[in-house]
C-alpha positions as CSV (number, residue, x, y, z in Angstrom):
1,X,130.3,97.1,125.1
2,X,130.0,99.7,128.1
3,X,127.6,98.3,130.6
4,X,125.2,101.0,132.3
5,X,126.1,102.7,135.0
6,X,124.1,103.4,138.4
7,X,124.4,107.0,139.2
8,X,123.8,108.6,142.2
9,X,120.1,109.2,142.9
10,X,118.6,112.7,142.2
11,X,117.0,114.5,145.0
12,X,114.2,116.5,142.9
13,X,111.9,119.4,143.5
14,X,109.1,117.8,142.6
15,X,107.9,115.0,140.1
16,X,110.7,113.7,137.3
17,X,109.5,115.7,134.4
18,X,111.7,114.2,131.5
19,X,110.2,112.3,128.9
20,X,111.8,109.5,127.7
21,X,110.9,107.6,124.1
22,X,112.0,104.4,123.0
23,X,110.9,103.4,119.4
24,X,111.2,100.6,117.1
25,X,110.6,99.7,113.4
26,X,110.7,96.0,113.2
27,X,111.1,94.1,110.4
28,X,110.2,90.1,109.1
29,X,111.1,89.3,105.9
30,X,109.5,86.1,104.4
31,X,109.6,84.6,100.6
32,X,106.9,83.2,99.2
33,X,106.6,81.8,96.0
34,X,103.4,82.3,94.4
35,X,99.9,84.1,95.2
36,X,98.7,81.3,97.6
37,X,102.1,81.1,99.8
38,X,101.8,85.1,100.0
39,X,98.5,85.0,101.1
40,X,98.5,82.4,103.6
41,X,101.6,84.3,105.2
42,X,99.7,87.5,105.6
43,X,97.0,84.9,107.6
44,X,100.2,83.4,109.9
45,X,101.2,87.1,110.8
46,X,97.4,88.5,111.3
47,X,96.9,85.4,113.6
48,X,100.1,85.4,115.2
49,X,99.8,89.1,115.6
50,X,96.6,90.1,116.3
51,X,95.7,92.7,118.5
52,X,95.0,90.5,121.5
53,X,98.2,89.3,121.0
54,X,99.8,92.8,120.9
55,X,97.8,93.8,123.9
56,X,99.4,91.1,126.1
57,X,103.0,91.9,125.0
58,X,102.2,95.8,126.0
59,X,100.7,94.8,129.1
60,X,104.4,92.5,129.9
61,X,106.3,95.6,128.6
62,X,104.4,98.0,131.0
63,X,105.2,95.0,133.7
64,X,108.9,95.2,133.1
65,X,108.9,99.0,132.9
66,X,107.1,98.9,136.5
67,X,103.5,101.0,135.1
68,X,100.3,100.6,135.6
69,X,97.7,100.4,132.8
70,X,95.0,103.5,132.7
71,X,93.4,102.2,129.6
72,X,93.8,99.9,126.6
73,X,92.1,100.5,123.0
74,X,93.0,98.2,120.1
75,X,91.5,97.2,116.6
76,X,92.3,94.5,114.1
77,X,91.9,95.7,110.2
78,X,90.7,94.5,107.0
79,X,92.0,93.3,105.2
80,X,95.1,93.2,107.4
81,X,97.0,94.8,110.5
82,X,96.1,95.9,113.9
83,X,96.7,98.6,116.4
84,X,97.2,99.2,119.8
85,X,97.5,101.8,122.3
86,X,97.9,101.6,126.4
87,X,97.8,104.8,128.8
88,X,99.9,104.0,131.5
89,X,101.2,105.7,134.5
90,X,104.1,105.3,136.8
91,X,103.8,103.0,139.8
92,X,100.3,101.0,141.6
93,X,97.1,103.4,142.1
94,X,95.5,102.0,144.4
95,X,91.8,101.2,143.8
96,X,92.8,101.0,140.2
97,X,93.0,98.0,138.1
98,X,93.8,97.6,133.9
99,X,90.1,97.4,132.4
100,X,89.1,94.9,130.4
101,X,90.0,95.2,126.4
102,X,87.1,95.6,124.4
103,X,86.5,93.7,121.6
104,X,88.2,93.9,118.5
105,X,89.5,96.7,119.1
106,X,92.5,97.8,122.3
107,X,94.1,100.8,123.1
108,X,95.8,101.5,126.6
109,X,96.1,105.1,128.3
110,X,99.1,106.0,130.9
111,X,99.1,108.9,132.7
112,X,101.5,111.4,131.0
113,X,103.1,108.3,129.5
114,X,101.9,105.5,126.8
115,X,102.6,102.0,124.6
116,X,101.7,102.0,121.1
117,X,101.8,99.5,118.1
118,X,100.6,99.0,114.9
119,X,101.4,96.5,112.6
120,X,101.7,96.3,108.3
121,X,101.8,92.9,106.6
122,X,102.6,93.7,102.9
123,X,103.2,91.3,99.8
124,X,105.0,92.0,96.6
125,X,102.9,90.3,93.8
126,X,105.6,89.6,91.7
127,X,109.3,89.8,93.7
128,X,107.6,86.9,96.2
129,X,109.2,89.0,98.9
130,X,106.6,89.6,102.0
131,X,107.1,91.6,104.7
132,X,106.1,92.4,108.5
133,X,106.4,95.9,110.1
134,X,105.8,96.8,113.4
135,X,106.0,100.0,114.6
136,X,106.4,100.4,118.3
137,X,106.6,103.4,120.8
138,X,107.2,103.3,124.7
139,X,107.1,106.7,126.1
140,X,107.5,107.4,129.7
141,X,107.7,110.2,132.8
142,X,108.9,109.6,136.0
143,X,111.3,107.2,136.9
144,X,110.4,104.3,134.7
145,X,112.2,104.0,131.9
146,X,111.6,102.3,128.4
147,X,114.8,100.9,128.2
148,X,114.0,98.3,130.7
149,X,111.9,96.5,128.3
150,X,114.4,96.7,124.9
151,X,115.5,92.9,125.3
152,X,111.6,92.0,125.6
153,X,110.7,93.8,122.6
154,X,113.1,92.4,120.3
155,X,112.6,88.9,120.9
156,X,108.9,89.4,121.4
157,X,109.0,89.7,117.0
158,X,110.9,87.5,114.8
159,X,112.9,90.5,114.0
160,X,115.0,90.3,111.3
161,X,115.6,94.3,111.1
162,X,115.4,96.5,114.0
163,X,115.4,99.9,114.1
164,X,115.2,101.9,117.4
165,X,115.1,105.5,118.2
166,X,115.7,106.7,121.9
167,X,115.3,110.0,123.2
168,X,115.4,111.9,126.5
169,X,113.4,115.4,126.6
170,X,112.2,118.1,128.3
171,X,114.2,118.6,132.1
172,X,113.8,118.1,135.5
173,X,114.6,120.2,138.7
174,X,116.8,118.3,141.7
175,X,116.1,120.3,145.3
176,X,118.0,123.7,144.9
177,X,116.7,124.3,141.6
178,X,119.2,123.1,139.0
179,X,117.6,121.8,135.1
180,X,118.7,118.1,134.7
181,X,118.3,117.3,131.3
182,X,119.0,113.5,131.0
183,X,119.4,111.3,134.7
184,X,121.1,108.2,133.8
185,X,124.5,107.4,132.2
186,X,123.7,106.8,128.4
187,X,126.5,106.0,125.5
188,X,124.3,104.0,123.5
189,X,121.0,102.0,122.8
190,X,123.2,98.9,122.7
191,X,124.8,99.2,126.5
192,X,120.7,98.1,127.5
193,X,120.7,95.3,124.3
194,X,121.8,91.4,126.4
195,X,124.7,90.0,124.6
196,X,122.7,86.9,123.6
197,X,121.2,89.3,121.1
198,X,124.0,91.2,120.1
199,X,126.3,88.5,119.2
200,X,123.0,87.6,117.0
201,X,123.1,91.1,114.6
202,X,125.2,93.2,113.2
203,X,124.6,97.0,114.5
204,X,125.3,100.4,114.0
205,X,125.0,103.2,115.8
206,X,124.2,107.0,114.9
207,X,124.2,109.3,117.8
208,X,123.9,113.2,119.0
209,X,125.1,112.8,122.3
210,X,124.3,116.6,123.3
211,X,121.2,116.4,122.4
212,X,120.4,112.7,123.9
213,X,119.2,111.5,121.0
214,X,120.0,107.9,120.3
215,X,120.0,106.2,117.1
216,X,120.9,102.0,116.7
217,X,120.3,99.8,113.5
218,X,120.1,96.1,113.8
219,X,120.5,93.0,111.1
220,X,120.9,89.4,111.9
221,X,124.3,88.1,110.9
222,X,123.5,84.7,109.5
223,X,121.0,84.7,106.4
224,X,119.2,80.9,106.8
225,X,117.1,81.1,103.8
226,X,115.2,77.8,105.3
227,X,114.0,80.6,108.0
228,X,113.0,83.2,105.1
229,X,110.6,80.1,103.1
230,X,107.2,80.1,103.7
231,X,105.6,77.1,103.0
232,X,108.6,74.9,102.1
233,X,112.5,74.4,102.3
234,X,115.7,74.9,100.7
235,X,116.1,71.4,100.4
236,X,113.4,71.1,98.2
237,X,114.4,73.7,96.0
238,X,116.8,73.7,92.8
239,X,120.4,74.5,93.5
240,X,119.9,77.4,91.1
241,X,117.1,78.8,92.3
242,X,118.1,78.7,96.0
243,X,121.0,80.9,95.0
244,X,118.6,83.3,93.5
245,X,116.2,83.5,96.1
246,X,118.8,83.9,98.9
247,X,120.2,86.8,96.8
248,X,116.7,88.7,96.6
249,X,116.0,88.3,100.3
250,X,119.5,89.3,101.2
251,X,118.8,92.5,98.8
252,X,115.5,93.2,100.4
253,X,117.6,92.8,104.0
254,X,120.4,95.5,102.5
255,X,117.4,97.9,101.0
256,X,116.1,98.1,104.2
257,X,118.5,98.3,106.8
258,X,120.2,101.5,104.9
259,X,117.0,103.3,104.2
260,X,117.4,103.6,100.3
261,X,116.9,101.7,97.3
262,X,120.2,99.9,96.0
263,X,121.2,99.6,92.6
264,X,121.7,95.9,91.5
């Protein structure tokens, strides 16, 4: 895989006007047996993802991306979920600092630029299949750029599924007047992904290069249904009903990673 390159710094007219968005769907996949298991697994992922918790992996992100937090809002929901939102802006303003979250409830502002995520927990009553979603967007002006924090983000979730969007709009003027549309050296979401993750997932890659739209689909490679049990293991399971559990995990895996239902 290409590494990034470092390309010659643009002398602009003014301020870096391109907007650049980095978004995610990630996915956990869990299987839990009966109505008990399911419900004490939405509990583990409303604790372990609350919306304080959220708000201090946006406020690392905005850390890494080298912002400065404007404003936070979040909210936890019943019966389940919670949402947050930062304002950020580029660089230190001095006199400034990140105000306090208030309670149950976060959102942060940037200026021109912002961090959101919300979260959905969802059980299947009958399949035993649960599932976490969380739905992230880092979008920036200026020099920072979202991609710094990709390898945070990702193992910041027990992600199972990711999938990212990453887009460069608008343009930007250098000193005599000529539109930049894009300033940095791009072939793929994957050249900013660390190879500790990548040899961990199986990706692919769907891209419209002259439009700078980037499009990459992850999946972990190795299925270890003892990782996909809530509440117990495989050893404790029936040879028979290990194989059947592995195959409807693996089949929620497939259904989501291509975006469609499959046909058994």
């Amino acid at each position: 895989m290409a590494k990034p390159t470092n390309n010659p710094k643009l002398k602009l007219l003014g301020f870096n006007n391109l907007t650049k968005t980095l978004s995610f769907n990630i996915y956990d996949i869990c299987y839990a047996r009966n109505a008990q298991q399911q419900q004490e697994y939405i509990e583990y992922i409303d604790e372990a993802y609350n919306a304080e918790r959220l708000t201090t992996i946006l406020s690392e992100v905005a850390h890494i991306i080298g912002a400065n937090v404007l404003n936070v809002a979040r909210q936890d929901y019943d019966p389940q979920g919670a949402s947050v939102t930062m304002l950020i802006s580029e660089g230190h303003l001095d006199g400034l600092s990140t105000p306090p979250p208030m309670k149950d409830s976060v959102v942060a502002h940037l200026d021109k630029s912002h961090i959101t995520v919300h979260t959905y927990p969802e059980t299947h009553p009958d399949a035993g299949i649960s599932t976490f979603r969380a739905d992230i967007d880092v979008s920036t002006c200026g020099k920072i750029s979202p991609l710094k924090a990709l390898n945070y983000l990702i193992k910041s979730f027990e992600s199972d599924i990711v999938v990212m969007d990453y887009r460069v709009r608008g343009f930007t003027r250098n000193v005599r007047g000529m539109k930049h549309y894009i300033d940095h050296t791009i072939d793929s979401i994957q050249n900013f992904i660390g190879r500790d993750i990548r040899d961990k997932y199986d990706m692919v890659d769907v891209n419209v290069y002259q439009e700078n739209i980037f499009h990459t689909k992850m999946r972990l490679k190795e299925l270890d249904l003892d990782t996909y049990l809530f509440g117990e293991g495989v050893s404790e399971l029936p040879p028979r009903e290990a194989k059947r559990i592995r195959e409807r995990v693996n089949y929620e895996i497939m259904e989501i990673f291509y975006g469609r239902n499959i046909q058994r």
